[in-house]
C-alpha positions in Angstrom: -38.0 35.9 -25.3 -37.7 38.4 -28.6 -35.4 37.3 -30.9 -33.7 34.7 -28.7 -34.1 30.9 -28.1 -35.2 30.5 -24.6 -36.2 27.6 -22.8 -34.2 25.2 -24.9 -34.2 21.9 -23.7 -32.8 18.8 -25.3 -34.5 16.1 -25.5 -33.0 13.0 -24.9 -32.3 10.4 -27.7 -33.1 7.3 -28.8 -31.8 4.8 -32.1 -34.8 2.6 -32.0 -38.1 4.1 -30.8 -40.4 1.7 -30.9 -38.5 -0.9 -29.9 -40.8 -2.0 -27.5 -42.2 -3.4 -30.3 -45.3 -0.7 -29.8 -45.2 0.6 -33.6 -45.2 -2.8 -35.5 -48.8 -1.2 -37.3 -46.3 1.6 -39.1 -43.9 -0.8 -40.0 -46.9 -3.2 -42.0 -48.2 0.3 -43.5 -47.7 0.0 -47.0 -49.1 3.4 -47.9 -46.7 5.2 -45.1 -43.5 3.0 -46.1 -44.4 4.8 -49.9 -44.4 8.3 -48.5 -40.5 7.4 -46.4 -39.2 6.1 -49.7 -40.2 9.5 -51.7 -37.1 10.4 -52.8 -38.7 13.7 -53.8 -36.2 16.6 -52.8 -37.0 18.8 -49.6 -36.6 22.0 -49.2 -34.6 23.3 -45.9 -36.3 25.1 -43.2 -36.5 28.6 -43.4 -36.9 29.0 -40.2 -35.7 26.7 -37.4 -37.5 28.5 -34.4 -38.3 25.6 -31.5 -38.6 24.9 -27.9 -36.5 21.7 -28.8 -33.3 21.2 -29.6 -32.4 18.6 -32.6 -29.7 16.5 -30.6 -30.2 12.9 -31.9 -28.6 10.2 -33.3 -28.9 8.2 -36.1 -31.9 10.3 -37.6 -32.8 9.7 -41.1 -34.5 13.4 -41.4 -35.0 16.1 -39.3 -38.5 18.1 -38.7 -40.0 20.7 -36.8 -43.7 20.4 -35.2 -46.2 23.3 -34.8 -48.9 23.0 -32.2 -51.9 24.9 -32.4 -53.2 24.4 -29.4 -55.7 26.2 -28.6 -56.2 23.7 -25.2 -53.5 23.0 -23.4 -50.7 20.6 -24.6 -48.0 19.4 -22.9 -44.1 20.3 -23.7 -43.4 16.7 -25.9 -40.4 15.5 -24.4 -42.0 12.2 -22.8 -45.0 10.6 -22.4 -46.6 7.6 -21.2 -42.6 6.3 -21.1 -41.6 7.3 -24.4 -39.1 9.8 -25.2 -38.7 12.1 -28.1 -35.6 10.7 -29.9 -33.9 14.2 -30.5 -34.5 14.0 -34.2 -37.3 16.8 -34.6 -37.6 20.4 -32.4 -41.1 21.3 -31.4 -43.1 24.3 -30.7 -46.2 25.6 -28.8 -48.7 28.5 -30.6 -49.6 29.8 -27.0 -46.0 30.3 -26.1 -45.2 32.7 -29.2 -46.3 36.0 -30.2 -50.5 35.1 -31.4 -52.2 36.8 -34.2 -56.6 36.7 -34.7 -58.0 38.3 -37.7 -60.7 40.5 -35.6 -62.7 42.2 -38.3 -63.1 45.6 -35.6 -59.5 45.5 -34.3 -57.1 47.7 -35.6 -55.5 46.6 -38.4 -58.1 43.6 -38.4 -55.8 41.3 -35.9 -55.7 41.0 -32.3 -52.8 40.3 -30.6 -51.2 38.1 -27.7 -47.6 38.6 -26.9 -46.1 35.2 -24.8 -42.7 35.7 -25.2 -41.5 32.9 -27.8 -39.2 33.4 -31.1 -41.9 33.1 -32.9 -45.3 34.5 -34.5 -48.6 32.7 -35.4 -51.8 33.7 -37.3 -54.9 32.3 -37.4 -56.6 31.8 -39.9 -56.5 32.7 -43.7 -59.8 32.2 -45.3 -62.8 33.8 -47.7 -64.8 35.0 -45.0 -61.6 37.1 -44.0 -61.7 39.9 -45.7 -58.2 41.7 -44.6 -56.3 38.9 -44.4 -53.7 40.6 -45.9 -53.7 43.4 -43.5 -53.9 41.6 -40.8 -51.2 39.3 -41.3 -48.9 42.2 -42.3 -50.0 44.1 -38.7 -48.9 40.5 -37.1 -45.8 40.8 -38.4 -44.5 44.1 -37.8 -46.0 44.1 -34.2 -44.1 40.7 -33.5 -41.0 41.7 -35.4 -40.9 37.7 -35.7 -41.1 34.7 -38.3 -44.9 34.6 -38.9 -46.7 30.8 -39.8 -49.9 31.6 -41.2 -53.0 28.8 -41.1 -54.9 28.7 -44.3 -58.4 27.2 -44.0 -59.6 24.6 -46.7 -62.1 26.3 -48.9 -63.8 23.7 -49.9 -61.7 22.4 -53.0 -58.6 23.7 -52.1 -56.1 26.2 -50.0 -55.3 29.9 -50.9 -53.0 31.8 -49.1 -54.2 34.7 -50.9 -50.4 35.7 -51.9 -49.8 36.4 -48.4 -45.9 35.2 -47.9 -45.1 33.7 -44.0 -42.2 31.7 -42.5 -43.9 29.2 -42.8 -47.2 28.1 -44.5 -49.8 25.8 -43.2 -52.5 23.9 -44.9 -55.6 22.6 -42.6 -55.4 19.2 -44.2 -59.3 18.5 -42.3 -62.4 20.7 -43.0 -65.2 20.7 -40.1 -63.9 20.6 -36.2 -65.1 16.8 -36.0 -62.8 16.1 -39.1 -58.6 14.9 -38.7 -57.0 14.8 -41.8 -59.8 14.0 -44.4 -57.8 16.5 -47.5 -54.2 15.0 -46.5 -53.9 12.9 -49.9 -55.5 16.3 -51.9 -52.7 18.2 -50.1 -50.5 15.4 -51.1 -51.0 15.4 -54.7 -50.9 18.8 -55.6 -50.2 21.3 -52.7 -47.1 20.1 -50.7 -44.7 22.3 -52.4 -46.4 25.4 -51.0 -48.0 24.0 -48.0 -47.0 22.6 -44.6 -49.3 20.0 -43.5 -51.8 20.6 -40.3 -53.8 17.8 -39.3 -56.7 18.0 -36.3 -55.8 15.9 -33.1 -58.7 17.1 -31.1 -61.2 15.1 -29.0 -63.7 15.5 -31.3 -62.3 14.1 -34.3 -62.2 10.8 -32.1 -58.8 9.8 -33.4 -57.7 6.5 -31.3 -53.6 6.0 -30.0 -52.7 4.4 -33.3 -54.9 6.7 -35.7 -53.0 9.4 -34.4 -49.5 7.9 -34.8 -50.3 7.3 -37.9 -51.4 10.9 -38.9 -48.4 12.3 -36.8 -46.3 9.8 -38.8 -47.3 10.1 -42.4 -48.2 14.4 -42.1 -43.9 14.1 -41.2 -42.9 11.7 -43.8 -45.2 12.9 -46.5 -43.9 17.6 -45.7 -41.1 18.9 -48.1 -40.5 21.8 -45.9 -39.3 19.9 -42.8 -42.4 21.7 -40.8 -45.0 19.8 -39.2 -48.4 20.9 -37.9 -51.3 19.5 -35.5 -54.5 21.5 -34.2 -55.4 21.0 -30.7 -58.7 22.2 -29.0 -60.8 20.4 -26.5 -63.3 22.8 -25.7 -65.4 20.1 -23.5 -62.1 18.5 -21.3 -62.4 15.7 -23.1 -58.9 14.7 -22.1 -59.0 16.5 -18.9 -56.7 19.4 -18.1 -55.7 19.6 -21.1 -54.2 16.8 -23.6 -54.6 13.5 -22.1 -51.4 11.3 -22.0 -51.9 8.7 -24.4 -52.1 11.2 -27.4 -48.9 12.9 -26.3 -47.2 9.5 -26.5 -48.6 8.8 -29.7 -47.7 12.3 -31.3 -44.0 11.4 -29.7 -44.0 8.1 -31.2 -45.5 9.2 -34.6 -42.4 11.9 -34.9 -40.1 9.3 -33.8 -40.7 7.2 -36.2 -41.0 9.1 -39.4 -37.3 10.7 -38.0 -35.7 7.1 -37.7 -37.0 5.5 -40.8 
């Protein structure tokens, strides 16, 4: 699947997600209804790269969502009943060309080639000291749009100069941590920076805390992009990502895209 869109499915649409009356929370969340009135002007995607088509209707803004899911995730069309609404494409990291900074690999990154439109490289940090290199080896070896992952530092994100596709910022620090830098992102680094948030087990995000991640990380990005980390290294959720946190991701994007 080199330079081609394969696999594209559309996901069927919906006007009112949540009309089940499931998301009432998001609708009483002051501090969310702030980030969907931000008239602050967004920048387009530079690259649109999914394994969803954007079909819907009546959306109010459209997004792309990154998965790195290092445990399996499910393809987000539906979950638990609830659809995806068409208004926001989606994407897998283990279904695209993956990129490891490998400090005695050639070129300092070890590679995965999976067959999607798209390239991904984990992780840009201090301790990484070819980052550089490395993502530059990613790229040519893919011949794809690269998204890097930049890891907080401890007071902040540096991408080291290193240009991508798209950008990430891990808005949470440890593994047991979601989303604690999202407002520090926020303030200062979401014109450079797509936001990543941590949906794993550990983090012990509940339905609605992770709606309301999903939700604000897609109201609150400039750059229409998107991003969640997903590993479960004890099958927490089972085979993979357990049901209820698909349907909340879906909801979350639905949402944000309809409001």
């Amino acid at each position: 699947m080199k330079g081609i869109l394969i696999g594209l499915m559309l996901a069927a649409c919906a006007t009112s997600p949540g009309a089940d009356g499931g998301d009432s929370d998001l609708d009483a969340d002051s501090e969310l209804a702030a980030m969907l009135a931000d008239q602050t002007p967004e920048q387009v995607a530079t690259d649109r790269s999914s394994e969803a088509a954007l079909d819907g209707v009546a959306c109010t803004k459209t997004r792309y969502l990154h998965i790195a899911d290092y445990s399996f995730v499910p393809p987000l069309h539906e979950a638990g009943g609830v659809v995806a609404n068409g208004c926001w494409g989606f994407q897998r990291r283990a279904n695209g060309f993956t990129c490891e900074y490998s400090a005695t690999s050639p070129s300092y990154v070890r590679t995965e080639d999976h067959g999607g439109p798209f390239a991904s490289y984990n992780e840009i940090k201090p301790l990484n000291a070819h980052d550089a290199t490395a993502v530059a080896a990613c790229a040519a070896r893919s011949g794809r749009a690269v998204r890097t992952y930049t890891a907080w530092n401890g007071d902040g994100w540096n991408r080291e100069g290193i240009a991508a596709a798209v950008s990430f910022a891990e808005v949470y620090g440890i593994q047991a941590d979601a989303s604690s830098k999202l407002w520090t992102w926020y303030g200062s680094e979401r014109g450079t920076f797509a936001p990543m948030g941590n949906v794993s087990p550990e983090t012990r995000v509940t339905f609605d805390s992770t709606k309301d991640l999903v939700a604000r990380l897609c109201s609150a990005t400039r750059d229409q992009w998107v991003g969640l980390y997903f590993y479960d290294g004890q099958a927490a959720g089972g085979a993979g990502m357990a049901e209820w946190k698909a349907e909340a991701i879906i909801r979350g994007m639905n949402y944000c895209t309809t409001h």
